[in-house]
C-alpha positions as CSV (number, residue, x, y, z in Angstrom):
1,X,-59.8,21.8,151.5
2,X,-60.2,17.9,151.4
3,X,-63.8,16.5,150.5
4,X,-66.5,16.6,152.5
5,X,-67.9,13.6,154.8
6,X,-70.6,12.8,156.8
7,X,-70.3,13.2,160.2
8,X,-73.1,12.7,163.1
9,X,-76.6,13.8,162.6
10,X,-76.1,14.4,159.3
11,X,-73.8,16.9,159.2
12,X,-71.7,17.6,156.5
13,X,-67.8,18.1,157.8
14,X,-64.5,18.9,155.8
15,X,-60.7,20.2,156.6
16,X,-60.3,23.8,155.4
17,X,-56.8,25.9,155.3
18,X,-56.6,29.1,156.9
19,X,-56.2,31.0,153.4
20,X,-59.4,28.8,152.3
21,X,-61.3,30.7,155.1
22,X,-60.6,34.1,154.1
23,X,-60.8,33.4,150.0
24,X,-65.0,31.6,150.5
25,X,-65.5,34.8,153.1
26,X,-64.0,37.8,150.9
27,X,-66.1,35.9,148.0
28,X,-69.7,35.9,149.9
29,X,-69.4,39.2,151.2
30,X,-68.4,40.7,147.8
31,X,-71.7,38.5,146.3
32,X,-73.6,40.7,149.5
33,X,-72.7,43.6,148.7
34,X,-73.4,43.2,144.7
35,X,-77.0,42.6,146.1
36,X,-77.2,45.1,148.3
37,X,-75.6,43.9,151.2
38,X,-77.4,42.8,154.5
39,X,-80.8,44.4,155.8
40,X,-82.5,44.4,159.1
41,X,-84.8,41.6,158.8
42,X,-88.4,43.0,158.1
43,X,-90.7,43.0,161.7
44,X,-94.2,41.3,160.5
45,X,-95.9,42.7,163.9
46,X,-96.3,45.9,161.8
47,X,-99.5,46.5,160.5
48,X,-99.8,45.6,156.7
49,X,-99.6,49.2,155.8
50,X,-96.4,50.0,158.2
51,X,-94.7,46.5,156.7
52,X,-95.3,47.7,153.3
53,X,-93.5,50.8,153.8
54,X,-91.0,49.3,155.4
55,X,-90.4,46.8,152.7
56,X,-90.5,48.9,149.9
57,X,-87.7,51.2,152.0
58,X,-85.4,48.3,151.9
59,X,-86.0,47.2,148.1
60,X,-82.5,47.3,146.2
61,X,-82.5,47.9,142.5
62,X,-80.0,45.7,140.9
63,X,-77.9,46.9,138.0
64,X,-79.4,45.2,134.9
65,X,-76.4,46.5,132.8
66,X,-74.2,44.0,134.9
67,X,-74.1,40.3,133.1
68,X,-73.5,39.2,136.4
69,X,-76.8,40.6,138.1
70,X,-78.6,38.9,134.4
71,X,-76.9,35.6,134.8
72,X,-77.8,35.1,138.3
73,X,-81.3,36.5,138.1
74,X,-82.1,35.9,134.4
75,X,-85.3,36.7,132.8
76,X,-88.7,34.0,133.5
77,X,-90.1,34.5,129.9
78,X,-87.5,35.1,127.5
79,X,-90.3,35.8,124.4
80,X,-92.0,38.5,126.5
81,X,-90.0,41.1,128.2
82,X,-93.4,42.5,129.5
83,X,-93.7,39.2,131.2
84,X,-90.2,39.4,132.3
85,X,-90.8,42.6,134.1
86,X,-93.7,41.7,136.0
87,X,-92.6,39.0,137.6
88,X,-89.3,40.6,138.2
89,X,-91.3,43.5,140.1
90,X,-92.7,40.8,141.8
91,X,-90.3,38.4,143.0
92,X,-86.8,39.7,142.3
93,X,-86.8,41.5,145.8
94,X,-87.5,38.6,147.3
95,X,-85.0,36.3,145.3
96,X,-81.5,38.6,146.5
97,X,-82.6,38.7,149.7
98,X,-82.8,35.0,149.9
99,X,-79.1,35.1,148.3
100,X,-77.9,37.7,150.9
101,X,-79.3,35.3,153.7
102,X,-78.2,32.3,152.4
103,X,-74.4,33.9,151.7
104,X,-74.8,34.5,155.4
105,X,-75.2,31.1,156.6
106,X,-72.0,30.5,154.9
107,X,-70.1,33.0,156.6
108,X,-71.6,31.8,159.5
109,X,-69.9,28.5,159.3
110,X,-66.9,29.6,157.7
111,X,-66.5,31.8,161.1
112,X,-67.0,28.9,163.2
113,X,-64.0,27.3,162.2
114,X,-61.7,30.0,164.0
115,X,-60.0,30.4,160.6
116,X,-59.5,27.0,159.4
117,X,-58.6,26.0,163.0
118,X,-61.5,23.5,163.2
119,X,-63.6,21.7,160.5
120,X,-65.9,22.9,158.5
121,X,-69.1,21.6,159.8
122,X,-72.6,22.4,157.9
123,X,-76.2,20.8,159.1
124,X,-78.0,19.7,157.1
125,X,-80.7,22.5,157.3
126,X,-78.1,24.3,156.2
127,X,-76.5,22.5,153.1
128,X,-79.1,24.0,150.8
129,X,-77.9,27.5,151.5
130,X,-74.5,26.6,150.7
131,X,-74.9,24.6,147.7
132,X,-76.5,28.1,146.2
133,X,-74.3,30.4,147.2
134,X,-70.9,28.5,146.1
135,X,-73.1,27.9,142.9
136,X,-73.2,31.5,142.9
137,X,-70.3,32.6,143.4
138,X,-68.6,29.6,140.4
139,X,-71.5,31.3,138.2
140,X,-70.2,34.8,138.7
141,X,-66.5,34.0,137.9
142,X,-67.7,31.9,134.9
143,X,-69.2,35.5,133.7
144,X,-66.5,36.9,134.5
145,X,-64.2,34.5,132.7
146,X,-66.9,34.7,129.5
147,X,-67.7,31.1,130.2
148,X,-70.4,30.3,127.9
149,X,-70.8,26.9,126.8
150,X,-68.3,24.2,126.7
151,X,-65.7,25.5,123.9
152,X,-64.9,28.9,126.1
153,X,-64.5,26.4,129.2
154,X,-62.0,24.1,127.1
155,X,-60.0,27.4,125.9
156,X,-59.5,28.8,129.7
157,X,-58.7,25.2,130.5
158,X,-55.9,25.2,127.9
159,X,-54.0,28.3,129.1
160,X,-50.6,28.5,130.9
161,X,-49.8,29.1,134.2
162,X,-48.6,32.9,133.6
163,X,-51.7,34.2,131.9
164,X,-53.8,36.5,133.7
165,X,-56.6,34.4,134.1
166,X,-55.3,31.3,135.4
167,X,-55.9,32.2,139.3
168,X,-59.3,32.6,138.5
169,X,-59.4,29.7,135.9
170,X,-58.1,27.7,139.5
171,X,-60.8,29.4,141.3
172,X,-63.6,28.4,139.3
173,X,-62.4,24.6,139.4
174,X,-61.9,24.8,143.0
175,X,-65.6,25.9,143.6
176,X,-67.0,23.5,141.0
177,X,-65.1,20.7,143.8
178,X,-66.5,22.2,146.5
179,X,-69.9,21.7,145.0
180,X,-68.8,18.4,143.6
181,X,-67.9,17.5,147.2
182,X,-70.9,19.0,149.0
183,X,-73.2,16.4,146.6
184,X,-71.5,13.4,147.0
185,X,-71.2,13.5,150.6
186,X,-75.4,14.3,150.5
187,X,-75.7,11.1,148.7
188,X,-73.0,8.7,150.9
């Protein structure tokens, strides 16, 4: 991928590869279906009773065991799990089905380059959905990689080619470009 630009109206362009394609799509629909995948959007001509029901029919329950599901939706008051829970039960709901949405915008655009065939071209009413879900997706590999402050970064840094970890370790510094990328060409 080479950096973003601005092109006309604001819209954010850049040169993908092929294999670049397939690797951001496999990623956002693996981040789907961790939250539950995509859902019919909800109809608000139903009556308040009939959109309740039909909410609470579509209400995922995340695994809270998963330090994946914690990192990305962590708890609001940290010195009051009662707290915590409340405003979970009231807002976590909403908060992955904003992610699923905004993971589909990406795939969106990531399709309309015909597999890498044209340029990747994101509007700007559009740019906030992918700066979250490539932040998303770089904070679930840094769980994954035990990323926890700067020392655990430094040591995955330092490892050779052959380990393991280093396509991932590549991975993660490739999506912290992206985002680097996406940023600067907001503020050219």
């Amino acid at each position: 991928m080479r950096a973003f630009r601005r092109a006309g109206g604001g819209v954010l362009e850049a040169e993908i590869e092929e294999f670049e394609v397939a690797l951001l799509t496999s990623m956002a629909e693996q981040l789907q279906q961790l939250l539950g995948g995509e859902e019919e959007p909800v109809d608000h001509a139903l009556d308040a009773f009939g959109w309740l029901a039909a909410s609470a029919a579509r209400t995922v329950e995340l695994d809270r065991s998963d330090p994946l599901i914690e990192r990305l939706f962590p708890p609001a008051y940290l010195d009051d799990p009662r707290a915590a829970a409340d405003f979970r039960r009231f807002t976590e709901d909403d908060a992955r089905r904003a992610r699923v949405a905004q993971a589909r915008v990406v795939l969106d655009d990531l399709a309309d380059t015909g597999d890498g065939a044209r340029p990747l071209r994101i509007r700007p009413d559009r740019v906030e959905a992918w700066l979250k879900t490539v932040n998303a997706l770089r904070l679930s590999l840094s769980v994954r990689l035990r990323i926890t402050d700067e020392a655990s970064l430094d040591a995955l840094e330092a490892i050779g080619p052959r380990d393991p970890l280093a396509p991932l370790v590549d991975l993660y510094d490739w999506l912290g470009f992206v985002l680097e990328s996406l940023l600067e060409a907001l503020d050219a």
